[in-house]
N, C-alpha and C positions, 0 to 999 in steps of 0.2 A: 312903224316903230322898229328902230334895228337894232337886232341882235346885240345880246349883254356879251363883253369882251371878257375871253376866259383866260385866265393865269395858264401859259402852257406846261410851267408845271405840273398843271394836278390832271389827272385823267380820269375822267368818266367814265363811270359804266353801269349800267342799268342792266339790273335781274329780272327775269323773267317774272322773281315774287313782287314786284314792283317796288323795291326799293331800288331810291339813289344812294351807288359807296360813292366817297372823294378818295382818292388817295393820291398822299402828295409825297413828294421824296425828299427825306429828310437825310442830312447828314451828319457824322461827328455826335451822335447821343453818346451821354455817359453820364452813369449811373451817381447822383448826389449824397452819401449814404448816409450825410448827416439832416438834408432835409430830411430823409427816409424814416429815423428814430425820432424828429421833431414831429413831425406830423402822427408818428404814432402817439406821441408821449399827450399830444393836444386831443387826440379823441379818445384817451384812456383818462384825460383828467375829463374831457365833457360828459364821456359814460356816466365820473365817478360822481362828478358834482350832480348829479341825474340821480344817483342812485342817493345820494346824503339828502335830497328833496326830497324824494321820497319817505324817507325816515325819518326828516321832520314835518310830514303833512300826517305820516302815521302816528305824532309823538310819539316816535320809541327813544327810550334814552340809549345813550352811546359810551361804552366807560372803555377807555381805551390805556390797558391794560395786560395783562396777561393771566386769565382766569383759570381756576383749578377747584376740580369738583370733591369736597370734602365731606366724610363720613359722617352718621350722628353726632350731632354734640347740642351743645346749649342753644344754638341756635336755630335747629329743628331735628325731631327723635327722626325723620328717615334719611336716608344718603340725601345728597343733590344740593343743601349748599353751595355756593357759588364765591371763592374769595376772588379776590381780583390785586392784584398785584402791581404794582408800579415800579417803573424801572427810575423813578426820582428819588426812592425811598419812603415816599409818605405811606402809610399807616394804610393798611390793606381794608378795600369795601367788600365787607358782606353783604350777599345780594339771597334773600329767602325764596327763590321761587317754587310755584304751587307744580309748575313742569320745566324740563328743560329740554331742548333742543339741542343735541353736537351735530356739528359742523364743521371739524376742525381740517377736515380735507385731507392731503396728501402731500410729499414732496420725493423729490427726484429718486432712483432708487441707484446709489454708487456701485461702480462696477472695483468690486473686492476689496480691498483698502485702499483701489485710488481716490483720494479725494478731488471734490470739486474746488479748486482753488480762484477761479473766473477770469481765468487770465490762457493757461495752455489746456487746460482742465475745466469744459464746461458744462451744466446742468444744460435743461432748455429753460433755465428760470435765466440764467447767468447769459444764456446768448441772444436774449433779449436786448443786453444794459451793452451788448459791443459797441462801439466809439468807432472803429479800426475794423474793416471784413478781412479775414484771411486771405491770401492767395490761396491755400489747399488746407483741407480739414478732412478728418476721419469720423468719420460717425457711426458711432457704434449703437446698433438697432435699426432694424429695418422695418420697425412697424410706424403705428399712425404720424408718430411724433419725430421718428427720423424720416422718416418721408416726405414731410412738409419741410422739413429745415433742407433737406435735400435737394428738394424741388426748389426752395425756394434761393438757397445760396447759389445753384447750376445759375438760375438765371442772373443772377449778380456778376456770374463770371469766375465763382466761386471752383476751385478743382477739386471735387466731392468724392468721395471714396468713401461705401456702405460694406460695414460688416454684420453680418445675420448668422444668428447661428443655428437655425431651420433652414432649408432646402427651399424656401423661396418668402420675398418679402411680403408685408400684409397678411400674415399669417389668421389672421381672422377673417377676413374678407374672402370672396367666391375667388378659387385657381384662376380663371377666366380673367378676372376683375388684375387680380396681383398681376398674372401674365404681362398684360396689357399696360399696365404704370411702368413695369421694370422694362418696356418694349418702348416705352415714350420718353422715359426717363433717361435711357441708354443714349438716344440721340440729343442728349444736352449736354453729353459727356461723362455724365455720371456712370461709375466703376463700382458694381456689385459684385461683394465677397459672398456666396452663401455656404451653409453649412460650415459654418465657420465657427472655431471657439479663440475670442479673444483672452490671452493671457497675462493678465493682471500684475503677475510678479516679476513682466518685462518691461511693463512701463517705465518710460523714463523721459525726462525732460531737460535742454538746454539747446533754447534758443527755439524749438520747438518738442514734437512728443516722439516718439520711437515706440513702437509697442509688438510685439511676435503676437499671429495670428495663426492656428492650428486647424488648417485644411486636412481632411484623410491621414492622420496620422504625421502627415508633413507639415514644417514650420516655417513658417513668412515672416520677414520683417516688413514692417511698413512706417512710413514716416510720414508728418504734415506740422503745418504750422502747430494746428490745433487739433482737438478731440473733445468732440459733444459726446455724451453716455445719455442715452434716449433704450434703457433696458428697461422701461416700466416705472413707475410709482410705490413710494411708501405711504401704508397710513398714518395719520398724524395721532398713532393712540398712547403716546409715551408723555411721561409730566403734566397728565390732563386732569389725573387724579382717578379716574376709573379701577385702580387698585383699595378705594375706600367704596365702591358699590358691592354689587353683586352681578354687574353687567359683563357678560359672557363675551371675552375675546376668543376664535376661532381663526388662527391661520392667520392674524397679524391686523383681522379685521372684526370689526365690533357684531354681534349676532344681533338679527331684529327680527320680528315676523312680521308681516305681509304691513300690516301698517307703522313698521318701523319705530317699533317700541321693545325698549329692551327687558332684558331680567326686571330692569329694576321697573315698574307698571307708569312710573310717570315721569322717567326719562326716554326719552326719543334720540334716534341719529339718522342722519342721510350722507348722502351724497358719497364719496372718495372715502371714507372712513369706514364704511359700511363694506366694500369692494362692490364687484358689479360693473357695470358701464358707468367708467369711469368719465361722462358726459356732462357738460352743465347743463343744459337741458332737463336731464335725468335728475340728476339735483335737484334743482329746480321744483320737477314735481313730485319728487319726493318731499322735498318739504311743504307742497300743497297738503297732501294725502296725509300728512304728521299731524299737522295744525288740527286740518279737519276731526280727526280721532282724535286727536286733545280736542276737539270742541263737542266732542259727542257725537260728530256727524256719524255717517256708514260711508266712508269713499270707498270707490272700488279700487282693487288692488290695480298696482302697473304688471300690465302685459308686456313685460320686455320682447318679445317678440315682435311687437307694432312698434318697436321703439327705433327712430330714425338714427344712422351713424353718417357723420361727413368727414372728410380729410380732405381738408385747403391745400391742396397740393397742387400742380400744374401739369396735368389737367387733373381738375376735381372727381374725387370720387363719393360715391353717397349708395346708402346699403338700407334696407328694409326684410327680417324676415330670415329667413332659413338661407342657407348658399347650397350647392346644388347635392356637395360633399355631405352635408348634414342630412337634406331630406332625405338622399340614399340611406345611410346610415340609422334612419328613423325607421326605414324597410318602406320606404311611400314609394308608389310607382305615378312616374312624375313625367310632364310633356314641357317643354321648353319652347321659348322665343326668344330670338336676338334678333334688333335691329342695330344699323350703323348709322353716326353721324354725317357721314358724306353723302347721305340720301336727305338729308333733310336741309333745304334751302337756305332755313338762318343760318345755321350753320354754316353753311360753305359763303355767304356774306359776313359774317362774323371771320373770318379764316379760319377759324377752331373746328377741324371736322372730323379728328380723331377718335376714334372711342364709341360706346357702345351702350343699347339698354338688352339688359338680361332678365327675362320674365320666368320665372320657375313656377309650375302650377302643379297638381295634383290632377291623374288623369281619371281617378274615379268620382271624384267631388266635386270636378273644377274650381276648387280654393285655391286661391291665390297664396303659394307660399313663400313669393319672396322675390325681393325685386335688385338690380343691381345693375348700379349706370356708373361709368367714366367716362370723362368727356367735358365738354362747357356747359357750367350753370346749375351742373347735376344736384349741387348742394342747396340749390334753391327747387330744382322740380320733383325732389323726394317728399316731398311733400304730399304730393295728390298719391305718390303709392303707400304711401302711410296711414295716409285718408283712406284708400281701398281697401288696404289689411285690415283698418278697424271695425269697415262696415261690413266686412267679409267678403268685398267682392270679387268676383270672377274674372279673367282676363276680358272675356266675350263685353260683360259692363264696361271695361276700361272704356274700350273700343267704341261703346257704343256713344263715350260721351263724346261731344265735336271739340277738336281740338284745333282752335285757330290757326288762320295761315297767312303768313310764314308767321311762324315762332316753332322754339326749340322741342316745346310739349308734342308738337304733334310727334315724337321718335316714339312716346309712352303708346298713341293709340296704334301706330305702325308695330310695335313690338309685342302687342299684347295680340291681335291679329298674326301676327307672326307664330304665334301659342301653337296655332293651326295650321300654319303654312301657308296662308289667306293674305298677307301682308300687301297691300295695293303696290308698293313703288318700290320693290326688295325684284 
């Protein structure tokens, strides 16, 4: 039998982990950015129509509306009331419930009196709905949410310019971790302002924005098409009606205890309204842990600390647990491991081989207090260190579970060996 005849185009090559790559040379790509928004806009209606199934397999009814939580009256002696409001005009539904659940979330939070207009002036609600990618945009915030749009316009071909106004971006996130995006991120072109205060009462616009930037005392102009404001989130606690309870606003955010229930004993809130990690996920099980206490159960409270954070950025970051600045600062005396991507085989068959896992442990307990990857995938393998934190385990356990080969996981059992200076392939 003879040999199958190869395209010489593509070339083979065969890894040691026993995978076959193809790769073949392509020319002339460019970027389609209106499939780009169709394709999103089709798996944000399949999400949705998923989630409206759901809601009719749970018969919940749906009044679509705009609702506000009214004081005693006629129609029951405690707060919580529910009128519902209609923007056609018809005759407002009173809804009597026994508890209520807020959820009304968050929105953009503007930087001074510039408004978000959706056009030179954008939210990250508002650069969703672009039609048209800018040549150059200024993005103001350096944390989760301008980092992704950062990351993600560089590779569009977008000319990105970050202004921060901390001394370095990802301000939540482990030094290490930050270092390392603003070091990845830099070779895609992208222009980092830090320690920067942007000044509000320079803005201006025609044809595109102009804005002065305040370095050490010193003042920058800077110009772009556009300007996304990614300076954090408002709560959605104003027109809700919460001025007819007794539910205690603190600091712009609604006060709850442990099972997120307020002043008032049979009103509850979660998610973005409450502050906190501002995550859906968190969300999410926050209103698990609500329900349940409205249903008489005992859930246990959230350990925010086991609570997983991801940033879809290129390359992905993902965090579990203490960073290394915090557990100092706890007074913990602490042993570290770091491994690299470029040791671990998928990886360098993937070409992603950038980036790193960070194991921070405790050296009198060996508890696990914190784990911190950049790199490819990491938003999907924080997972198993989240599982670790729960169960409390050790770096030494990580290690000892087998981590298939090749795949990406095995950097966790390399890293966590690494705790110790033990690391097989470092």
């Amino acid at each position: 039998m003879s040999a199958p005849k190869i395209d010489k185009s593509i070339d083979l090559s065969f890894f040691e982990t026993g995978v076959l790559c193809l790769q073949s040379k392509t020319e002339d790509i460019s970027l389609n950015f209106t499939k780009v928004q169709e394709r999103k806009t089709n798996i944000i209606n399949t999400l949705y129509q998923g989630v409206q199934g759901l809601m009719k397999k749970g018969k919940i009814d749906i009044y679509n509306g705009f609702g506000r939580i009214l004081g005693p009256s006629i129609f029951s002696p405690v707060a919580g009331t529910i009128s519902v409001e209609y923007e056609s005009g018809d005759e407002n539904t009173m809804i009597v419930p026994k508890n209520v659940l807020i959820a009304t979330g968050s929105r953009p939070r503007k930087l001074g009196d510039v408004e978000f207009d959706g056009n030179y002036v954008l939210s990250s609600d508002d650069a969703l709905e672009m039609e048209v990618l800018p040549s150059s945009i200024i993005i103001v915030g350096g944390g989760v949410i301008g980092i992704e749009w950062a990351s993600m316009l560089a590779d569009f071909g977008v000319n990105v310019t970050v202004v921060e106004y901390l001394e370095h971006i990802l301000p939540t996130e482990d030094l290490d971790i930050s270092k390392e995006v603003e070091r990845l991120l830099k070779k895609k072109g992208i222009t980092f302002v830090k320690g920067a205060k942007v000044l509000p009462e320079t803005f201006s616009k025609d044809g595109g924005v102009t804005v002065d930037v305040e370095i050490k005392g010193e003042k920058k102009t800077y110009k772009a098409d556009k300007m996304l404001v990614s300076i954090g989130r408002v709560a959605n606690t104003t027109n809700i009606g919460l001025e007819n309870t007794d539910i205690v606003v603190e600091k712009g955010v609604i006060k709850t205890n442990e099972h997120y229930q307020t002043k008032e004993a049979h009103i509850y809130a979660i998610g973005d309204v409450i502050g906190g990690m501002q995550l859906a996920h968190v969300a999410s099980h926050e209103g698990i842990v609500a329900v349940e206490a409205i249903a008489n159960e005992t859930p246990l409270p959230i350990d925010y600390n086991n609570v997983p954070s991801c940033i879809y950025s290129n390359p992905e970051v993902a965090s579990v647990g203490l960073t290394e600045s915090e557990a100092k600062e706890l007074g913990l005396d602490i042993k570290i491991g770091k491994f690299p991507f470029k040791a671990i085989g998928k990886a360098l068959v993937y070409g992603e081989s950038d980036g790193f896992v960070k194991i921070i442990a405790d050296k009198k307990t060996e508890d696990l207090l914190g784990v911190h990857m950049v790199g490819p995938n990491v938003t999907d393998m924080i997972s198993e260190a989240s599982l670790a934190k729960i169960l409390d385990a050790t770096p030494w356990e990580i290690s000892e579970s087998i981590h298939p080969h090749p795949s990406l996981s095995e950097i966790m059992g390399e890293a966590a060996l690494a705790v110790e200076g033990i690391q097989i392939h470092g």
